[in-house]
mmCIF file of the N, C-alpha and C atoms, coordinates in Angstrom:
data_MODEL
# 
_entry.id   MODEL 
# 
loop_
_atom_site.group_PDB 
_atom_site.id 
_atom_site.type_symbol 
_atom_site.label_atom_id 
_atom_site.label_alt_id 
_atom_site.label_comp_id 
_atom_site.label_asym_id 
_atom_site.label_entity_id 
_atom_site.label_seq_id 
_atom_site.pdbx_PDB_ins_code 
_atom_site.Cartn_x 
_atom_site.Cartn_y 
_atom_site.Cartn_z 
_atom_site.occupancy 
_atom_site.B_iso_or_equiv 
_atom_site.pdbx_formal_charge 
_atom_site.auth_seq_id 
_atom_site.auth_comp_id 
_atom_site.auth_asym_id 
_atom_site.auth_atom_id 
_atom_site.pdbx_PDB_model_num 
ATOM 1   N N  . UNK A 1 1  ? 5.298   8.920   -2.079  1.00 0.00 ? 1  UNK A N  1 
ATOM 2   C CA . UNK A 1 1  ? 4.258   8.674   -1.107  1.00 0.00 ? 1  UNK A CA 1 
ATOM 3   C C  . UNK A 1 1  ? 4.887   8.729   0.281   1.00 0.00 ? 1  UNK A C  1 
ATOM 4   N N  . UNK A 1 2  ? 4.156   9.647   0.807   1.00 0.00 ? 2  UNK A N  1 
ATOM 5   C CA . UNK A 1 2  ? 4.874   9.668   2.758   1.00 0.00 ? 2  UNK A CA 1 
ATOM 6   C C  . UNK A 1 2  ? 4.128   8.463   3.310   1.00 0.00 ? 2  UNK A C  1 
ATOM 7   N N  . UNK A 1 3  ? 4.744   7.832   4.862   1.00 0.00 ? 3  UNK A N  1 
ATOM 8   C CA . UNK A 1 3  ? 4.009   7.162   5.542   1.00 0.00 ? 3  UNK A CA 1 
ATOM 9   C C  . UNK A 1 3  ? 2.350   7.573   5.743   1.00 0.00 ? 3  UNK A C  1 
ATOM 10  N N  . UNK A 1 4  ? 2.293   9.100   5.610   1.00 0.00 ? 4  UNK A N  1 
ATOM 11  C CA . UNK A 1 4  ? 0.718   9.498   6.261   1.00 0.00 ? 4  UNK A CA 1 
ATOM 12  C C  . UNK A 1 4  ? -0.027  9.168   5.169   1.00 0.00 ? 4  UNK A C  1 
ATOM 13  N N  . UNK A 1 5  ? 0.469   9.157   3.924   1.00 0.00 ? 5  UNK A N  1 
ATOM 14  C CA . UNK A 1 5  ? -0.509  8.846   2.986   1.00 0.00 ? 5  UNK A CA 1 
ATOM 15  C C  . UNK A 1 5  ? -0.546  7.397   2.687   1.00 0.00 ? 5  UNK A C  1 
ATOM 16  N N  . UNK A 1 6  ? 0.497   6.622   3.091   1.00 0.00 ? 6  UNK A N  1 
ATOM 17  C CA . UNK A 1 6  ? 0.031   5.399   2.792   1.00 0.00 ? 6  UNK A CA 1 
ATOM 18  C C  . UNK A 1 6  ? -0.880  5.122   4.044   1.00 0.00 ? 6  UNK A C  1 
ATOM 19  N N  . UNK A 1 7  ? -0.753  5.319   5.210   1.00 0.00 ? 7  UNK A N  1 
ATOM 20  C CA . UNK A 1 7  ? -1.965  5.083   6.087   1.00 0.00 ? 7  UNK A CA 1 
ATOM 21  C C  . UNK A 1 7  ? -3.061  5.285   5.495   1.00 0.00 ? 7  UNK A C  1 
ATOM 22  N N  . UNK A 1 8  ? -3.145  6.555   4.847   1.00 0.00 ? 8  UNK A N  1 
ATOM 23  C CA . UNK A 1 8  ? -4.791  7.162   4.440   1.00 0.00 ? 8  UNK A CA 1 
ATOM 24  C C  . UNK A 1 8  ? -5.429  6.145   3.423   1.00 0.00 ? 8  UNK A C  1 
ATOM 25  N N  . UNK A 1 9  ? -4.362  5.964   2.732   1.00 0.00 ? 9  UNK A N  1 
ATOM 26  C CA . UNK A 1 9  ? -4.677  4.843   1.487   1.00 0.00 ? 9  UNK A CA 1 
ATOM 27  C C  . UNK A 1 9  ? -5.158  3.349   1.834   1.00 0.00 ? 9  UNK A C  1 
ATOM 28  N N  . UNK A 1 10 ? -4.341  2.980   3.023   1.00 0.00 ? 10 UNK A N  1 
ATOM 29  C CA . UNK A 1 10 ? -4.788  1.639   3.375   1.00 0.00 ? 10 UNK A CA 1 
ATOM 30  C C  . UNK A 1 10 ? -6.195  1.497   4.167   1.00 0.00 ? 10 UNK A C  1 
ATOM 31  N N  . UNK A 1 11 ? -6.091  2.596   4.534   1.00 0.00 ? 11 UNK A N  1 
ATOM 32  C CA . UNK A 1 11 ? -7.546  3.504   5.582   1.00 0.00 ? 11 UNK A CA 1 
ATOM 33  C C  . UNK A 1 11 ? -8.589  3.389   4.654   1.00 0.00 ? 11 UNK A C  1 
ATOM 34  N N  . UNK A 1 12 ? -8.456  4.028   3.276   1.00 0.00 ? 12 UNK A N  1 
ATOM 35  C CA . UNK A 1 12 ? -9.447  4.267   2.411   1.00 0.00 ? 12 UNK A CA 1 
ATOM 36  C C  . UNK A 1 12 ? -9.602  3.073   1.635   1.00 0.00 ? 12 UNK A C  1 
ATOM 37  N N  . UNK A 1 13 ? -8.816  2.128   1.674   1.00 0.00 ? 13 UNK A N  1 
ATOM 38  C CA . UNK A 1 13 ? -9.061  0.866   0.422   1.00 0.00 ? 13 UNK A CA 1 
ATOM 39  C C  . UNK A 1 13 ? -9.680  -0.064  1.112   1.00 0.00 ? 13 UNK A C  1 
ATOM 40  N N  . UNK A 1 14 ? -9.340  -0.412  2.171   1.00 0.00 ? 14 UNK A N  1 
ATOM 41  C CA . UNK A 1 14 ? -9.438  -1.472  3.512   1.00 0.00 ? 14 UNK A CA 1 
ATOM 42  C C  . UNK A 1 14 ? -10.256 -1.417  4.250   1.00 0.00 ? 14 UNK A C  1 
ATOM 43  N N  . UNK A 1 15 ? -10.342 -0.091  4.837   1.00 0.00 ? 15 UNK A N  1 
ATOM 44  C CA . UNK A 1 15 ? -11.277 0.299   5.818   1.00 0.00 ? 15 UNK A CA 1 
ATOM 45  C C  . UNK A 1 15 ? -10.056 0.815   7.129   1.00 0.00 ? 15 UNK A C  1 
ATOM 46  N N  . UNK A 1 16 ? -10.344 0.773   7.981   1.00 0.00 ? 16 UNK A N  1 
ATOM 47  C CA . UNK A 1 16 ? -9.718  1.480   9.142   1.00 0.00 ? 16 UNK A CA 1 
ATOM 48  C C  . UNK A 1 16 ? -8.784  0.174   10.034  1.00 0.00 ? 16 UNK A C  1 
ATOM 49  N N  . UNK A 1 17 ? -10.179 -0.390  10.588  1.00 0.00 ? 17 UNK A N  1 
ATOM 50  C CA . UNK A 1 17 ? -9.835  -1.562  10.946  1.00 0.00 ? 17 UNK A CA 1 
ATOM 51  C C  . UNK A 1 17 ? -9.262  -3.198  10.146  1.00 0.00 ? 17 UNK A C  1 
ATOM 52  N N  . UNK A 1 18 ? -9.149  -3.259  8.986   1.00 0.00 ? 18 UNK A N  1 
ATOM 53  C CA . UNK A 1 18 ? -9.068  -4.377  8.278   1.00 0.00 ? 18 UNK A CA 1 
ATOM 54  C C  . UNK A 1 18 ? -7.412  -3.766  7.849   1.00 0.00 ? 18 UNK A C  1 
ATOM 55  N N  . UNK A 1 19 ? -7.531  -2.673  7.292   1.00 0.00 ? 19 UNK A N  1 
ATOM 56  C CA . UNK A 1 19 ? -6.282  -2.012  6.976   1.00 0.00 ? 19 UNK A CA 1 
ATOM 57  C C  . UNK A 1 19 ? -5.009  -2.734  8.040   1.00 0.00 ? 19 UNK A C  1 
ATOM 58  N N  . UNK A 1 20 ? -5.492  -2.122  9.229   1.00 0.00 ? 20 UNK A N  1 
ATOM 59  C CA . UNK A 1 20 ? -4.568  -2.531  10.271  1.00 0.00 ? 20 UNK A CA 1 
ATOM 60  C C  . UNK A 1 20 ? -4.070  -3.834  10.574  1.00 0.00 ? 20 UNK A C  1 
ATOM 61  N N  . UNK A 1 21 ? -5.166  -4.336  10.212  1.00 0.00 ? 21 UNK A N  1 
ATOM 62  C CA . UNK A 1 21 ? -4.905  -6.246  10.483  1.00 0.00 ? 21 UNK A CA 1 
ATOM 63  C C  . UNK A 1 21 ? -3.558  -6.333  9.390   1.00 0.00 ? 21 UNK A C  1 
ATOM 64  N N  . UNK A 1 22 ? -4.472  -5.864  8.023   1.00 0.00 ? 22 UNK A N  1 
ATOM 65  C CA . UNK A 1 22 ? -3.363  -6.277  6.912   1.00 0.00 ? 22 UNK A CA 1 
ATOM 66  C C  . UNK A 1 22 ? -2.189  -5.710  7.401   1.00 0.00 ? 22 UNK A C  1 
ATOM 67  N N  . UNK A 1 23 ? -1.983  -4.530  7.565   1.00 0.00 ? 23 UNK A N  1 
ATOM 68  C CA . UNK A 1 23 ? -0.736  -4.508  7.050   1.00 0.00 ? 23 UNK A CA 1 
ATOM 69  C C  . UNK A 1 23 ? 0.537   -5.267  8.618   1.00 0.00 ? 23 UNK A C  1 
ATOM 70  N N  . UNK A 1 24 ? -0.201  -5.266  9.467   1.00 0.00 ? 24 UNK A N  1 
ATOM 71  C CA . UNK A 1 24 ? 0.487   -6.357  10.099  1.00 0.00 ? 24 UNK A CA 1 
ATOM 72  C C  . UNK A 1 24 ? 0.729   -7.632  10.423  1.00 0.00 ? 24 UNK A C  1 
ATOM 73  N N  . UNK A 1 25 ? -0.394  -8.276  9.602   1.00 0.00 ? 25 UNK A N  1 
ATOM 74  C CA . UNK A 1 25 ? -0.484  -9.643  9.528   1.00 0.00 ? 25 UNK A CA 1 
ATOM 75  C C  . UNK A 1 25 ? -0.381  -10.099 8.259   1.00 0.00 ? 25 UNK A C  1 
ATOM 76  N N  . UNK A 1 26 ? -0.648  -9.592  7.455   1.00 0.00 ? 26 UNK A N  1 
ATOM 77  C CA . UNK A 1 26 ? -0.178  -10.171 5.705   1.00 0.00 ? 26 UNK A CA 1 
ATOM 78  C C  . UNK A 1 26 ? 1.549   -10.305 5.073   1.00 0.00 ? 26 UNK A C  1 
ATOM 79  N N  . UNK A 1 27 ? 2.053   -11.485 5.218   1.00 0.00 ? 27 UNK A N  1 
ATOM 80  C CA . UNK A 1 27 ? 3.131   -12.047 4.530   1.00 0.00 ? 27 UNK A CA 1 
ATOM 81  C C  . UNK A 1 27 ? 3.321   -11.282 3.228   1.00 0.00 ? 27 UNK A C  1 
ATOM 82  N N  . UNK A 1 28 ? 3.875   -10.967 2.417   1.00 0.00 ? 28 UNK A N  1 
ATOM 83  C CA . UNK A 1 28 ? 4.104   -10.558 1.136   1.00 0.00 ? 28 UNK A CA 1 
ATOM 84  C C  . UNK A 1 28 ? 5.191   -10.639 0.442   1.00 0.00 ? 28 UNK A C  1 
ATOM 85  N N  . UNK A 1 29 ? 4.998   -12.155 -0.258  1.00 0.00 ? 29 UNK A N  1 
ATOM 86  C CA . UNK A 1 29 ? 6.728   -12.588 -0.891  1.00 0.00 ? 29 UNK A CA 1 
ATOM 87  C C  . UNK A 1 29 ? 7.126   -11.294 -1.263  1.00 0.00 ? 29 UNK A C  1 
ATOM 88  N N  . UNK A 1 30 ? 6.458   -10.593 -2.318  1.00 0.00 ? 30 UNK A N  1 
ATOM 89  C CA . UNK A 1 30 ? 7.222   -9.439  -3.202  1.00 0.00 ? 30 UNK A CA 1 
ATOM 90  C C  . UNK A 1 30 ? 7.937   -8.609  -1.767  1.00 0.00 ? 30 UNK A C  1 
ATOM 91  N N  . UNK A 1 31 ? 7.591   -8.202  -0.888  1.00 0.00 ? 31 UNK A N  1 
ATOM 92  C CA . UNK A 1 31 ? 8.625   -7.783  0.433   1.00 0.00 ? 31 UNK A CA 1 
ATOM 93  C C  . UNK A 1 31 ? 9.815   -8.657  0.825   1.00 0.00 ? 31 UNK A C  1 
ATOM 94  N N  . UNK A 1 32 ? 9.715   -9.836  -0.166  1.00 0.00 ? 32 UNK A N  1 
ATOM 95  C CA . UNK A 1 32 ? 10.955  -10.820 0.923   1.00 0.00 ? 32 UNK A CA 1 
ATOM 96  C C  . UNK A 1 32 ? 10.104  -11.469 2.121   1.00 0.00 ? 32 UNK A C  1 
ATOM 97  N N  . UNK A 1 33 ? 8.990   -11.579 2.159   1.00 0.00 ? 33 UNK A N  1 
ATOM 98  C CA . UNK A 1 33 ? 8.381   -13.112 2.961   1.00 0.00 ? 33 UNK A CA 1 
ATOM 99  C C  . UNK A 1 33 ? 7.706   -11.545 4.700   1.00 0.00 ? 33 UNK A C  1 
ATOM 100 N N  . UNK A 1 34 ? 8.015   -10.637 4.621   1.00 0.00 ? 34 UNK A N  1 
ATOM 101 C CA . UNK A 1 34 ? 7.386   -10.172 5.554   1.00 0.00 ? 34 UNK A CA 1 
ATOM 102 C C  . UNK A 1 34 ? 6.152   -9.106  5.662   1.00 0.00 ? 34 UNK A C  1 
ATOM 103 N N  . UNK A 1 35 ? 6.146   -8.690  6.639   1.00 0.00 ? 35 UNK A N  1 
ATOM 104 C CA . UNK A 1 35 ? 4.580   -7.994  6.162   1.00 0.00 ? 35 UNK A CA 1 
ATOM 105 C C  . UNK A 1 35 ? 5.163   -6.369  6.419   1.00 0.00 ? 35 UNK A C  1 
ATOM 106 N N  . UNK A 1 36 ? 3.759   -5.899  5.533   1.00 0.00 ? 36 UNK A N  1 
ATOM 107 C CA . UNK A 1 36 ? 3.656   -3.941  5.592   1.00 0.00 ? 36 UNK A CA 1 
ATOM 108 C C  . UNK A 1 36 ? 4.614   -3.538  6.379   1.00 0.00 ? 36 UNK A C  1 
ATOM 109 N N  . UNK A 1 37 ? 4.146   -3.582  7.652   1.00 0.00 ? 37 UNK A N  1 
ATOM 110 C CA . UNK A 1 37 ? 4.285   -3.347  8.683   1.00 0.00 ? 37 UNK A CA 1 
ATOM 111 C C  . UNK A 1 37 ? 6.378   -3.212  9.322   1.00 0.00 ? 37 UNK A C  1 
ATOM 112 N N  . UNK A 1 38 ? 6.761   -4.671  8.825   1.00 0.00 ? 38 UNK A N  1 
ATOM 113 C CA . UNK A 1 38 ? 7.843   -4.859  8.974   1.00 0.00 ? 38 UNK A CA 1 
ATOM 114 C C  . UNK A 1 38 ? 8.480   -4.235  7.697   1.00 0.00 ? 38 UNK A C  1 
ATOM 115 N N  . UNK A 1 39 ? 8.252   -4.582  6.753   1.00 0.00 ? 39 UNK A N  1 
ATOM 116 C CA . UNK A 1 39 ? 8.734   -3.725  5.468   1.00 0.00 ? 39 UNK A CA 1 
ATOM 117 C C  . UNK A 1 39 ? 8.792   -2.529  5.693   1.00 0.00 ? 39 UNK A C  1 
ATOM 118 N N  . UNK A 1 40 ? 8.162   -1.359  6.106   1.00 0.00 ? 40 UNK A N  1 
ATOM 119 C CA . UNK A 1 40 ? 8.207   0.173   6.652   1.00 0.00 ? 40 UNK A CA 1 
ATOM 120 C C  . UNK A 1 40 ? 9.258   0.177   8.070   1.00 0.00 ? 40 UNK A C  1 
ATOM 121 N N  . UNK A 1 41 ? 9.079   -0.623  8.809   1.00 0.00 ? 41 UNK A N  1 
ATOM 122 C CA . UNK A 1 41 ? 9.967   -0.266  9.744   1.00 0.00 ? 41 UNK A CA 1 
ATOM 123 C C  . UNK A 1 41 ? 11.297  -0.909  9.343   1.00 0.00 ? 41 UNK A C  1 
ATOM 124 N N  . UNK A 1 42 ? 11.655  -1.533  8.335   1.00 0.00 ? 42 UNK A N  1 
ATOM 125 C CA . UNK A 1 42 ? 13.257  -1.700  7.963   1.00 0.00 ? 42 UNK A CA 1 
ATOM 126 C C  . UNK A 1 42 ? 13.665  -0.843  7.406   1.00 0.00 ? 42 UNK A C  1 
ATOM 127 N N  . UNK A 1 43 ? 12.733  0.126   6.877   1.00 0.00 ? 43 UNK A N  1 
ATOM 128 C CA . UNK A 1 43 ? 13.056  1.499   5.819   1.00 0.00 ? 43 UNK A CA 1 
ATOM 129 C C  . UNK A 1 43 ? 12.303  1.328   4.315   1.00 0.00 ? 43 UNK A C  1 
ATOM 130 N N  . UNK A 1 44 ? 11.895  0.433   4.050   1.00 0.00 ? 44 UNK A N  1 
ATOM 131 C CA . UNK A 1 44 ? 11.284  0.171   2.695   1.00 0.00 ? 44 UNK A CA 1 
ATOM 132 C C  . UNK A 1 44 ? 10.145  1.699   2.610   1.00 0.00 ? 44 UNK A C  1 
ATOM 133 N N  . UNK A 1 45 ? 10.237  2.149   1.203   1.00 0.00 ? 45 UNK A N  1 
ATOM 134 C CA . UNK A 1 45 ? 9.519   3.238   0.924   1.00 0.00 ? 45 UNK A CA 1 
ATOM 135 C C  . UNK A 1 45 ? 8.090   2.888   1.091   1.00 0.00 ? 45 UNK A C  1 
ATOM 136 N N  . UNK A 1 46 ? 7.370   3.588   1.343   1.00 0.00 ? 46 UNK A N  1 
ATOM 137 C CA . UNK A 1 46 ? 5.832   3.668   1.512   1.00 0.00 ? 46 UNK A CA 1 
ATOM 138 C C  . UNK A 1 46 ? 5.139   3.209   0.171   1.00 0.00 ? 46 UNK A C  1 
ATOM 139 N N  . UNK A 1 47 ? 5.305   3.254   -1.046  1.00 0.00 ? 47 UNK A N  1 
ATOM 140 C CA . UNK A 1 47 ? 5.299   3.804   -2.246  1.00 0.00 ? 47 UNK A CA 1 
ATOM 141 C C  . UNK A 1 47 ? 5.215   1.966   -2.580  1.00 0.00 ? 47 UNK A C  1 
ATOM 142 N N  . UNK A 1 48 ? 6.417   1.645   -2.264  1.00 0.00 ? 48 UNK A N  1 
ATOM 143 C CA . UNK A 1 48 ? 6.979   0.091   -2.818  1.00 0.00 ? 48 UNK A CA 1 
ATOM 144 C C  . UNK A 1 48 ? 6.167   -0.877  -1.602  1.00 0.00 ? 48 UNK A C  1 
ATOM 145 N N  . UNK A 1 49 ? 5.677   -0.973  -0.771  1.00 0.00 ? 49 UNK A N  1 
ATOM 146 C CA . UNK A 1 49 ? 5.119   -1.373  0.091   1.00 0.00 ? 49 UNK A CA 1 
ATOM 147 C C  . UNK A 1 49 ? 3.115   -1.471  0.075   1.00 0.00 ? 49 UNK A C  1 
ATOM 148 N N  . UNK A 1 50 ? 3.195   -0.157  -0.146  1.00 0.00 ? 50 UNK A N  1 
ATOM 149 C CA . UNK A 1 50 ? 1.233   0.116   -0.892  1.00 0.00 ? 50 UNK A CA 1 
ATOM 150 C C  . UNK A 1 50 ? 1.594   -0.892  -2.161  1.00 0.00 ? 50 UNK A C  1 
ATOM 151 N N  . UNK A 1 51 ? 2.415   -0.886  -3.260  1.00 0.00 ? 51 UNK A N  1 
ATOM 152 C CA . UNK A 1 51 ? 2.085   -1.577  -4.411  1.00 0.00 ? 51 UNK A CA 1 
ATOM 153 C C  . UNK A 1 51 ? 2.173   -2.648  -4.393  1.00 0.00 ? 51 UNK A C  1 
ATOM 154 N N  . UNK A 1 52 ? 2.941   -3.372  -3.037  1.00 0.00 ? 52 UNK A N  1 
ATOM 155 C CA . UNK A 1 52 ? 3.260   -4.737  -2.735  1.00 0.00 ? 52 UNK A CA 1 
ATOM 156 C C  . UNK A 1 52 ? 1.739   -5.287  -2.474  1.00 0.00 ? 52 UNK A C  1 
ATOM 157 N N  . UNK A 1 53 ? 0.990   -4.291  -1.468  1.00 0.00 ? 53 UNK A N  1 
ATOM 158 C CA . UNK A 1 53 ? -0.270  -4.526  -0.945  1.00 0.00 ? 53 UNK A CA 1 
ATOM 159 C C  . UNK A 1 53 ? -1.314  -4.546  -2.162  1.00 0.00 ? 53 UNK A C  1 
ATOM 160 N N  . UNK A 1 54 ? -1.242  -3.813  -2.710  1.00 0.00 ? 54 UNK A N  1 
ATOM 161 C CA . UNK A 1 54 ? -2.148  -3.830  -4.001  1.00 0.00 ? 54 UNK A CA 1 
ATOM 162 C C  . UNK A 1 54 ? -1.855  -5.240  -4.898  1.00 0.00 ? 54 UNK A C  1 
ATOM 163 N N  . UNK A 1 55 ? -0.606  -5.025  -5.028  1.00 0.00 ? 55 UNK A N  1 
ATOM 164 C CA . UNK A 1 55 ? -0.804  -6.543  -5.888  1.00 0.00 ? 55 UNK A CA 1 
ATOM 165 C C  . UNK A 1 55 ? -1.437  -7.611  -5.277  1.00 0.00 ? 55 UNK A C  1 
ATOM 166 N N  . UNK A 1 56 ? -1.266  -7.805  -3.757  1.00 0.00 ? 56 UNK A N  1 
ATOM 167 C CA . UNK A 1 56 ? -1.282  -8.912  -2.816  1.00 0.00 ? 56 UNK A CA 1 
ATOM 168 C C  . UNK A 1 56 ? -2.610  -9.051  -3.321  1.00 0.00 ? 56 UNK A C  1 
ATOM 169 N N  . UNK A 1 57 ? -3.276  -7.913  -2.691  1.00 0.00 ? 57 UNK A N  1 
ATOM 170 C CA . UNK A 1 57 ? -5.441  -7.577  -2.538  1.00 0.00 ? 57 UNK A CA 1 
ATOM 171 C C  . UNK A 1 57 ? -5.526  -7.766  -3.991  1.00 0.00 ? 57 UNK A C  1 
ATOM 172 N N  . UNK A 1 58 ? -5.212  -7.862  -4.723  1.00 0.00 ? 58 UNK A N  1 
ATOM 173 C CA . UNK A 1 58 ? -5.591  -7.644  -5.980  1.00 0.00 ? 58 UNK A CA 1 
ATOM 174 C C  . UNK A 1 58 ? -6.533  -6.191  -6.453  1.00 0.00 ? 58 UNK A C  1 
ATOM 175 N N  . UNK A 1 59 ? -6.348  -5.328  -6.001  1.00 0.00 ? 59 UNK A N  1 
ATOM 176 C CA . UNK A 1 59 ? -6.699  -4.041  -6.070  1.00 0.00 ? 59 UNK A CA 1 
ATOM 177 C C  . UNK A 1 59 ? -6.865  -3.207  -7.469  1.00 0.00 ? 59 UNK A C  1 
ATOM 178 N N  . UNK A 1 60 ? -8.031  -2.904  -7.855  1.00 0.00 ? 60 UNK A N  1 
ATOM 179 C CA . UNK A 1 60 ? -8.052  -2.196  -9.517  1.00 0.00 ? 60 UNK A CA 1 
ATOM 180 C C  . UNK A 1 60 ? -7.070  -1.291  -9.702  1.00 0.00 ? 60 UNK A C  1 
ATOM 181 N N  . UNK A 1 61 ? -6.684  -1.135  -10.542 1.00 0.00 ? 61 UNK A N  1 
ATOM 182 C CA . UNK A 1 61 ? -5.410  -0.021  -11.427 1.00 0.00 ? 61 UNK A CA 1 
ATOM 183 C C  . UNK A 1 61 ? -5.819  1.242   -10.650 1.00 0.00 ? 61 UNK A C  1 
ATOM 184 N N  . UNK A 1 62 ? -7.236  1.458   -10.811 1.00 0.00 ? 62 UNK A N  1 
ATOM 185 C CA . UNK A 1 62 ? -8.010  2.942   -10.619 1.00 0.00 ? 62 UNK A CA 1 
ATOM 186 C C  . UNK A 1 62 ? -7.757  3.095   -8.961  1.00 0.00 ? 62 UNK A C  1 
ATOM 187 N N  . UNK A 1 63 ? -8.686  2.031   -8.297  1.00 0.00 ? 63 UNK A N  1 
ATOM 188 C CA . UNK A 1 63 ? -8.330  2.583   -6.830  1.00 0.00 ? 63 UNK A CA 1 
ATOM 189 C C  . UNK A 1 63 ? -6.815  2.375   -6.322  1.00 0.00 ? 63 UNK A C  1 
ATOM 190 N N  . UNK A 1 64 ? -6.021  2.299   -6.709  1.00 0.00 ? 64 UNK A N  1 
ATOM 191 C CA . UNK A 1 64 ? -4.277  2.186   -6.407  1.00 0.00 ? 64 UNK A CA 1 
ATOM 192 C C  . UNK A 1 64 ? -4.064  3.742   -5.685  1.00 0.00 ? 64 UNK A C  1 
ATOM 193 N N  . UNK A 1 65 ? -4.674  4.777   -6.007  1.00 0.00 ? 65 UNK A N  1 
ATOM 194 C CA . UNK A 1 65 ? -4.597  5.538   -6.023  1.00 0.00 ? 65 UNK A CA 1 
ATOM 195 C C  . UNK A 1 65 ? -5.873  6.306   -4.807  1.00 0.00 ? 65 UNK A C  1 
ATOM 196 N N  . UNK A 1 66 ? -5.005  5.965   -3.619  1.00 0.00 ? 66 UNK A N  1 
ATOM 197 C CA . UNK A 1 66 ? -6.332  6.419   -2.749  1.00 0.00 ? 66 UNK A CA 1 
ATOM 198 C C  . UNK A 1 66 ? -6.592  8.270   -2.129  1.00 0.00 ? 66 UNK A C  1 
ATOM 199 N N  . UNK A 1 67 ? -7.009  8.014   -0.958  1.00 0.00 ? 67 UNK A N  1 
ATOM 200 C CA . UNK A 1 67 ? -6.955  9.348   -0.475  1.00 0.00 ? 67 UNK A CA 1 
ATOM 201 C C  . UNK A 1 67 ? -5.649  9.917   -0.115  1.00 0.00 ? 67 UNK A C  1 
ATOM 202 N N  . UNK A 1 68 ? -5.098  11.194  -0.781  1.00 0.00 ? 68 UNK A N  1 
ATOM 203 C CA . UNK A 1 68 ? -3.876  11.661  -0.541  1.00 0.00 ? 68 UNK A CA 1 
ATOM 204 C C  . UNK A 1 68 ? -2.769  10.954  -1.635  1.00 0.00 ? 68 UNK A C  1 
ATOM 205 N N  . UNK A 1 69 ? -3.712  10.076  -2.329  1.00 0.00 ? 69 UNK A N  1 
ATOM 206 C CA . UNK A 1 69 ? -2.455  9.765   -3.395  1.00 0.00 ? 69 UNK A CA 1 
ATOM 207 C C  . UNK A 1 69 ? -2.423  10.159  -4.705  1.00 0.00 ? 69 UNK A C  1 
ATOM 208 N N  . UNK A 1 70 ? -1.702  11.086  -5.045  1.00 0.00 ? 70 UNK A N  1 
ATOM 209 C CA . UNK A 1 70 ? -1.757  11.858  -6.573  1.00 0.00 ? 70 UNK A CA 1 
ATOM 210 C C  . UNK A 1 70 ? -1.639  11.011  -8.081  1.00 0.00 ? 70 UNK A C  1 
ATOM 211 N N  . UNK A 1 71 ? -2.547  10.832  -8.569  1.00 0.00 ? 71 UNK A N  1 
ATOM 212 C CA . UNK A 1 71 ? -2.628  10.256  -9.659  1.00 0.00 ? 71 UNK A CA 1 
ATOM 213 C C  . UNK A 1 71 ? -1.325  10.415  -10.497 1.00 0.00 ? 71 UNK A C  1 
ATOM 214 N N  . UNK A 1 72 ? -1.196  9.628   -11.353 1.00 0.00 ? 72 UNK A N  1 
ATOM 215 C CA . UNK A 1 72 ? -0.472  10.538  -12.263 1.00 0.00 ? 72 UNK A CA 1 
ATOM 216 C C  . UNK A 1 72 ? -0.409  10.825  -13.642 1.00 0.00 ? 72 UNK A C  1 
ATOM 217 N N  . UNK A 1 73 ? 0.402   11.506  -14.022 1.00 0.00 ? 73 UNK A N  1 
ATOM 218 C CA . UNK A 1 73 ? 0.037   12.596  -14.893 1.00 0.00 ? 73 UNK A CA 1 
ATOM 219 C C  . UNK A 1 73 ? -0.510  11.417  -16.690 1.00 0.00 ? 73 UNK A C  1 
ATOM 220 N N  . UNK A 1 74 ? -1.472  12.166  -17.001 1.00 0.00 ? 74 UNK A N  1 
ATOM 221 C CA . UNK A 1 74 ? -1.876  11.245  -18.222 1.00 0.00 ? 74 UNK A CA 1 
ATOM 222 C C  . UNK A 1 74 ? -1.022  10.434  -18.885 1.00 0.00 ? 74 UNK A C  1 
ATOM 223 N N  . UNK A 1 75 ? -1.063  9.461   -19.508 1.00 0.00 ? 75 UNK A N  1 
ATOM 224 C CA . UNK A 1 75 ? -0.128  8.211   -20.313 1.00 0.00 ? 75 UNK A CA 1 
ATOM 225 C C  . UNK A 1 75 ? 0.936   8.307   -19.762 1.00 0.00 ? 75 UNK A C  1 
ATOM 226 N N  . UNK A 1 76 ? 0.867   8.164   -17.969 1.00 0.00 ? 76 UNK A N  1 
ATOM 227 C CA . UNK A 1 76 ? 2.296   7.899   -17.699 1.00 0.00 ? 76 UNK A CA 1 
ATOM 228 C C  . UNK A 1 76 ? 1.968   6.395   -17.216 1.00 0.00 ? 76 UNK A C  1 
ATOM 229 N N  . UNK A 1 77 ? 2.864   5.299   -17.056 1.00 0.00 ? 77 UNK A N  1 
ATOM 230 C CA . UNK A 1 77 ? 2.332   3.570   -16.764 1.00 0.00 ? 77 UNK A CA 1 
ATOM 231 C C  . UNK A 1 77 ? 1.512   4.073   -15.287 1.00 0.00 ? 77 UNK A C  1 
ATOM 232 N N  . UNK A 1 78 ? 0.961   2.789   -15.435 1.00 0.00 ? 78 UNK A N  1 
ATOM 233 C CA . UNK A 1 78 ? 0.254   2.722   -13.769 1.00 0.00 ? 78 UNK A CA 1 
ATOM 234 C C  . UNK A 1 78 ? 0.989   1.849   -12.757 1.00 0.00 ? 78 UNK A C  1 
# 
């Protein structure tokens, strides 16, 4: 997952504006106690950061997978 697609994803799950709040204001032990935001700018992958957020939101298996994010391939885990 690139940065542009995790934008699109947080864009598409969140909304535009709520997205933004989160990912700079939401704490997320699984990051080590900091938020999205700071997690991407220490270098943390885009990838490990959306799933941090998903767990946080409690987000369905199905939408994990937003705009620009490639499913994957049948009976592989989610």
């Amino acid at each position: 997952m690139t940065r542009s697609e995790f934008d699109r994803a947080v864009a598409d799950e969140f909304g535009v504006t709520g997205g933004r709040t989160l990912v700079r204001d939401l704490v997320m032990r699984a990051l080590g106690g900091v938020t999205a935001q700071e997690a991407l700018s220490r270098g943390d992958a885009p990838a490990v950061v959306w799933k941090a957020l998903c767990d946080e939101m409690d987000v369905a298996g199905p939408r994990r997978y937003g705009v620009g994010i490639a499913k994957p391939p049948e009976g592989a885990p989610a």
